[in-house]
PAPALO-245560 format. One record per atom (N, C-alpha, C): residue number from 1; residue in one letter; atom name; x, y, z. Coordinates in pm, whole numbers, plus 50000, padded with zeros to 5 digits. Each point is the difference from the previous one (the first is absolute). Example, Ala and Ser with C-alpha at 12.3 -4.5 7.8 and 13.67 -1.06 7.14 Angstrom:
! residues 2
+-----+------+------+-------+-------+-------+
| pos | code | site |     u |     v |     w |
+-----+------+------+-------+-------+-------+
|   1 |    A |    N | 51319 | 49431 | 50780 |
|   1 |    A |   CA | 49911 | 50119 | 50000 |
|   1 |    A |    C | 50090 | 50120 | 50000 |
|   2 |    S |    N | 49965 | 50105 | 49928 |
|   2 |    S |   CA | 50082 | 50119 | 50006 |
|   2 |    S |    C | 49923 | 50109 | 50073 |
+-----+------+------+-------+-------+-------+
! end
This chain:
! residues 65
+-----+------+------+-------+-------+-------+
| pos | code | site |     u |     v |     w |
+-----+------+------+-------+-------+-------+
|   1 |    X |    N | 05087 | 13614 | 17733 |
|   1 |    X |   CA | 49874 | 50057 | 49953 |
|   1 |    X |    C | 50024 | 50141 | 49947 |
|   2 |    X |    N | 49928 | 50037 | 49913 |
|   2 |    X |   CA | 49992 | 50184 | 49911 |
|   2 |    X |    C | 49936 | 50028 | 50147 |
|   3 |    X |    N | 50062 | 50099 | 49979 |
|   3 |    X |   CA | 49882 | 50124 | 50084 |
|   3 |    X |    C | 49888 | 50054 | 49866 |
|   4 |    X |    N | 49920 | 50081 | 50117 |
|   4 |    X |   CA | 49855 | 50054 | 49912 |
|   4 |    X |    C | 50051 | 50079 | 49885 |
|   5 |    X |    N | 50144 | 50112 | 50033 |
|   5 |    X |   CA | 50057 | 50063 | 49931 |
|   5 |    X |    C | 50068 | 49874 | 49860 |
|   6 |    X |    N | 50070 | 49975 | 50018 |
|   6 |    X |   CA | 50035 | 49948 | 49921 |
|   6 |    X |    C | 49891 | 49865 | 49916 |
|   7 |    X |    N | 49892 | 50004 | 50027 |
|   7 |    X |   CA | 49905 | 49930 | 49972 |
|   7 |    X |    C | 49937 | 50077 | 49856 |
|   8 |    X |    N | 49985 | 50128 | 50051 |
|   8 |    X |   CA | 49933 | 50117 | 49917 |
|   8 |    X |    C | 50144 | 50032 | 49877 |
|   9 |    X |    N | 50141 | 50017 | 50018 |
|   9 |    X |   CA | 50044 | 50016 | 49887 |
|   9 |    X |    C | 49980 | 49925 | 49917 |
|  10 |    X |    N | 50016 | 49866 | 50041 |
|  10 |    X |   CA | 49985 | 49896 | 49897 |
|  10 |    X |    C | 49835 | 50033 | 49940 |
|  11 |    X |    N | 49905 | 50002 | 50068 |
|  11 |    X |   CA | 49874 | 49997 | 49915 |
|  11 |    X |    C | 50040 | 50137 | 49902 |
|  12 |    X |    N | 50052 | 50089 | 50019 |
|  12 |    X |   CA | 50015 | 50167 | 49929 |
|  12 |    X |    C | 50078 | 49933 | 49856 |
|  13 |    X |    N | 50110 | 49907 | 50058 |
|  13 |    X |   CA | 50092 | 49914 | 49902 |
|  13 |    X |    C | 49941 | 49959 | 49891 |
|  14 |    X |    N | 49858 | 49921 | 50043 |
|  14 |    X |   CA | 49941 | 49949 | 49936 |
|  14 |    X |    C | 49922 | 50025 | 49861 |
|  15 |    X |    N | 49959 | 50157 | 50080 |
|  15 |    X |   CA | 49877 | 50073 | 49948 |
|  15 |    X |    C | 50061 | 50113 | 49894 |
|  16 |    X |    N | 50167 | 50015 | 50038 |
|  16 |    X |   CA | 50060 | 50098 | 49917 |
|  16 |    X |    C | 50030 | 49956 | 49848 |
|  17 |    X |    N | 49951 | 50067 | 49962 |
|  17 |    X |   CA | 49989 | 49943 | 49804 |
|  17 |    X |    C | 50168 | 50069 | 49954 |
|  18 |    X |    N | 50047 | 50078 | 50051 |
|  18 |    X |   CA | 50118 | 50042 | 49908 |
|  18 |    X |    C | 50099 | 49895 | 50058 |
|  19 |    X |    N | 50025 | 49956 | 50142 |
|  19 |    X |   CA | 50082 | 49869 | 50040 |
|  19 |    X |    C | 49931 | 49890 | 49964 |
|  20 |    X |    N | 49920 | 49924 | 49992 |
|  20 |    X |   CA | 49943 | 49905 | 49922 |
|  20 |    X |    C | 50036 | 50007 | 49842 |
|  21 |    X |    N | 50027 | 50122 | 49924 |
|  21 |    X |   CA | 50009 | 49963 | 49889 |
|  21 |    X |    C | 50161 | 49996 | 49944 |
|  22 |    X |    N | 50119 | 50008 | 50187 |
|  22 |    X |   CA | 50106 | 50032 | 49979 |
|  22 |    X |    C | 50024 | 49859 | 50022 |
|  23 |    X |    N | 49938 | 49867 | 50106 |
|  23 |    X |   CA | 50001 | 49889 | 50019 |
|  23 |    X |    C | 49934 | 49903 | 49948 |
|  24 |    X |    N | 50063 | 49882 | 49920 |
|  24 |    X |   CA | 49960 | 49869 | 49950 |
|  24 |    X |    C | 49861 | 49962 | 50057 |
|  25 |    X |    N | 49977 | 49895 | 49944 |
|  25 |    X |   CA | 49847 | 49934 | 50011 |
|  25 |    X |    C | 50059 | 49939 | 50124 |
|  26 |    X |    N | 50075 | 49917 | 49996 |
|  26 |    X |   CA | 50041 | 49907 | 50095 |
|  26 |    X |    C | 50047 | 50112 | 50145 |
|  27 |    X |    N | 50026 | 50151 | 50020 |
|  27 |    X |   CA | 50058 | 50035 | 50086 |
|  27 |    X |    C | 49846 | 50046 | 50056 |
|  28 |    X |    N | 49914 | 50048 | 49919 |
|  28 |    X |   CA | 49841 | 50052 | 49989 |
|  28 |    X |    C | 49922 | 49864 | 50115 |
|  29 |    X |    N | 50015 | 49929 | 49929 |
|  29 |    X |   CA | 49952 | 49870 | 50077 |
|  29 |    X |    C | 50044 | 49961 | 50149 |
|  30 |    X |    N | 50131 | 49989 | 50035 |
|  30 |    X |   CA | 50115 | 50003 | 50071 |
|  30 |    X |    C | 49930 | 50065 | 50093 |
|  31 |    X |    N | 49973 | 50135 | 49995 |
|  31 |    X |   CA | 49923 | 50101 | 50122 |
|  31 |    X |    C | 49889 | 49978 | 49988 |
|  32 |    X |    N | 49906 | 49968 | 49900 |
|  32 |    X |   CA | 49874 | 49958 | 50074 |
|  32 |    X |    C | 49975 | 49935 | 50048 |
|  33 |    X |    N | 50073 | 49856 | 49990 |
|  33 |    X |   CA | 49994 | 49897 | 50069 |
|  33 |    X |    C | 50030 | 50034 | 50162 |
|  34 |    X |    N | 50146 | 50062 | 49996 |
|  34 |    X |   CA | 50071 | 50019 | 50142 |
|  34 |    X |    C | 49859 | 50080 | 50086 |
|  35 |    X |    N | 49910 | 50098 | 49978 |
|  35 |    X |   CA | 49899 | 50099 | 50031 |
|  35 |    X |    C | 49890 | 49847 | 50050 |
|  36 |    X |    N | 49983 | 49948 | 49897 |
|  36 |    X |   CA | 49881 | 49891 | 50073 |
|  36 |    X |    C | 50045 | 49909 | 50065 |
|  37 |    X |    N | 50109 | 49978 | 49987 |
|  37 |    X |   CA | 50045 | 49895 | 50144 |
|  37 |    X |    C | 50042 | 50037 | 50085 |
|  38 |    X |    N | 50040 | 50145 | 50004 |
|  38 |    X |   CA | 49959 | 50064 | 50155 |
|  38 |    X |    C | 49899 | 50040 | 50037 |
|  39 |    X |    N | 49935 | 50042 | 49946 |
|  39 |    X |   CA | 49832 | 50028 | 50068 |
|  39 |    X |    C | 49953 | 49841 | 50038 |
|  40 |    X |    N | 50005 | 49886 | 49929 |
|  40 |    X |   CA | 49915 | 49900 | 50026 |
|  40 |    X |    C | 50107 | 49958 | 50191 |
|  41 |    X |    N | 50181 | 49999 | 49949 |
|  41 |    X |   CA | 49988 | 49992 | 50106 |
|  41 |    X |    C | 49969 | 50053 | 50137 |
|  42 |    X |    N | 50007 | 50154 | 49997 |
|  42 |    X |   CA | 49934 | 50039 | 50086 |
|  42 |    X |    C | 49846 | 50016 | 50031 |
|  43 |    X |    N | 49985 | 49900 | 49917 |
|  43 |    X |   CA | 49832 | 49972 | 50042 |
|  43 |    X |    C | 49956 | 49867 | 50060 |
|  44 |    X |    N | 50125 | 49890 | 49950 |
|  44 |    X |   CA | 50003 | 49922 | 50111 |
|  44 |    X |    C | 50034 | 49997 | 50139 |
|  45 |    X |    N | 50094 | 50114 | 50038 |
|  45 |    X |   CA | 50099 | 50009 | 50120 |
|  45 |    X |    C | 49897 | 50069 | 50083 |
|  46 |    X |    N | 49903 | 50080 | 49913 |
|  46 |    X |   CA | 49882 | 50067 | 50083 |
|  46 |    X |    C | 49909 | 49962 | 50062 |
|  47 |    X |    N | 49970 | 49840 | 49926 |
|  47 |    X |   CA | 49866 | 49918 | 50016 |
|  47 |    X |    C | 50064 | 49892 | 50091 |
|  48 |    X |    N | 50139 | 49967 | 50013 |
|  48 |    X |   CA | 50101 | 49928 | 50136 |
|  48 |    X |    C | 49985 | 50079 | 50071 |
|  49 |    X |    N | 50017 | 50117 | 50040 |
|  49 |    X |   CA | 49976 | 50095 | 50112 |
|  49 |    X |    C | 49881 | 49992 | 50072 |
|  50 |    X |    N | 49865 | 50006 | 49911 |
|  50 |    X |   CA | 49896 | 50034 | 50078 |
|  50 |    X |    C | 49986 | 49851 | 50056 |
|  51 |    X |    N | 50005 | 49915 | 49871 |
|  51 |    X |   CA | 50010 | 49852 | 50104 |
|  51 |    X |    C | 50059 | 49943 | 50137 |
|  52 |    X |    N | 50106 | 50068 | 50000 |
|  52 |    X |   CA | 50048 | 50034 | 50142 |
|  52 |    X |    C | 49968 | 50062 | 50102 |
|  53 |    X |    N | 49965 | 50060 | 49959 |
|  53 |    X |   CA | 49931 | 50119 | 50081 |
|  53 |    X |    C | 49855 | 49944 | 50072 |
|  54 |    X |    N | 49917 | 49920 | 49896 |
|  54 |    X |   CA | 49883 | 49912 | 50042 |
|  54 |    X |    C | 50021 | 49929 | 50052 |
|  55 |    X |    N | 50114 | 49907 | 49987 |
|  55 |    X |   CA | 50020 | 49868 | 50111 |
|  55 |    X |    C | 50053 | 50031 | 50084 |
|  56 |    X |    N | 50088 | 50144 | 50060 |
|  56 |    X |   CA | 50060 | 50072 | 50125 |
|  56 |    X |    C | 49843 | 50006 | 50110 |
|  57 |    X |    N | 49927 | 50086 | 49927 |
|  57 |    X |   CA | 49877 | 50017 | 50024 |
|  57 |    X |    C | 49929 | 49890 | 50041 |
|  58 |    X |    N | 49989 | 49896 | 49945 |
|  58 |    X |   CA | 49892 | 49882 | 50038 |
|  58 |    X |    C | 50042 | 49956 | 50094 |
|  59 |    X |    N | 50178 | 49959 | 49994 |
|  59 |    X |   CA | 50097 | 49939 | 50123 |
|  59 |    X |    C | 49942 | 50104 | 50162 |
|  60 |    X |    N | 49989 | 50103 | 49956 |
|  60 |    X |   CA | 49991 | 50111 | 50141 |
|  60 |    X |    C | 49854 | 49990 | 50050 |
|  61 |    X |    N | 49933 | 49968 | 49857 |
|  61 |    X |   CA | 49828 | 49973 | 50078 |
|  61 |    X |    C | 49992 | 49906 | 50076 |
|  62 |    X |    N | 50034 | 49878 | 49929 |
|  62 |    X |   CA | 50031 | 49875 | 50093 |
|  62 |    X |    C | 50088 | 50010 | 50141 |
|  63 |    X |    N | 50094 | 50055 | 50030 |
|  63 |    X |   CA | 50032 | 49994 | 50103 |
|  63 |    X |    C | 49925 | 50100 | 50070 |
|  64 |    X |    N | 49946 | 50088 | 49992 |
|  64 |    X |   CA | 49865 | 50059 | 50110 |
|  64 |    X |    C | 49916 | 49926 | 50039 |
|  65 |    X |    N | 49941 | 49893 | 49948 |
|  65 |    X |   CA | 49905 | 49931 | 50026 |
|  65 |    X |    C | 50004 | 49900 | 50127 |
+-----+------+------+-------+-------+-------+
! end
């Protein structure tokens, strides 16, 4: 996984017009793509977490009962 740091160069990567106009369409693309398929995956790994976290939870209600 990027860290947050290295999450943010790449978006800076992104957003920088004098390196963008030093890299191909295809290298341009290349990082935007890589930028949204880490955010999406860490937006799945986030929404597995809490899911876990809910059925830890329900498992622990149930056994109080």
């Amino acid at each position: 996984m990027l860290t947050d740091k290295e999450l943010r160069l790449l978006e800076e990567l992104e957003k920088n017009q004098d390196v963008v106009y030093l890299l191909n369409t295809e290298e341009c693309e290349f990082v935007s793509r890589l930028i949204s398929s880490y955010k999406e995956i860490r937006r799945q790994l986030l929404a597995i977490q809490i899911n876990q976290q809910e059925d830890l939870s329900e498992e622990y209600g149930k056994k109080k009962d």
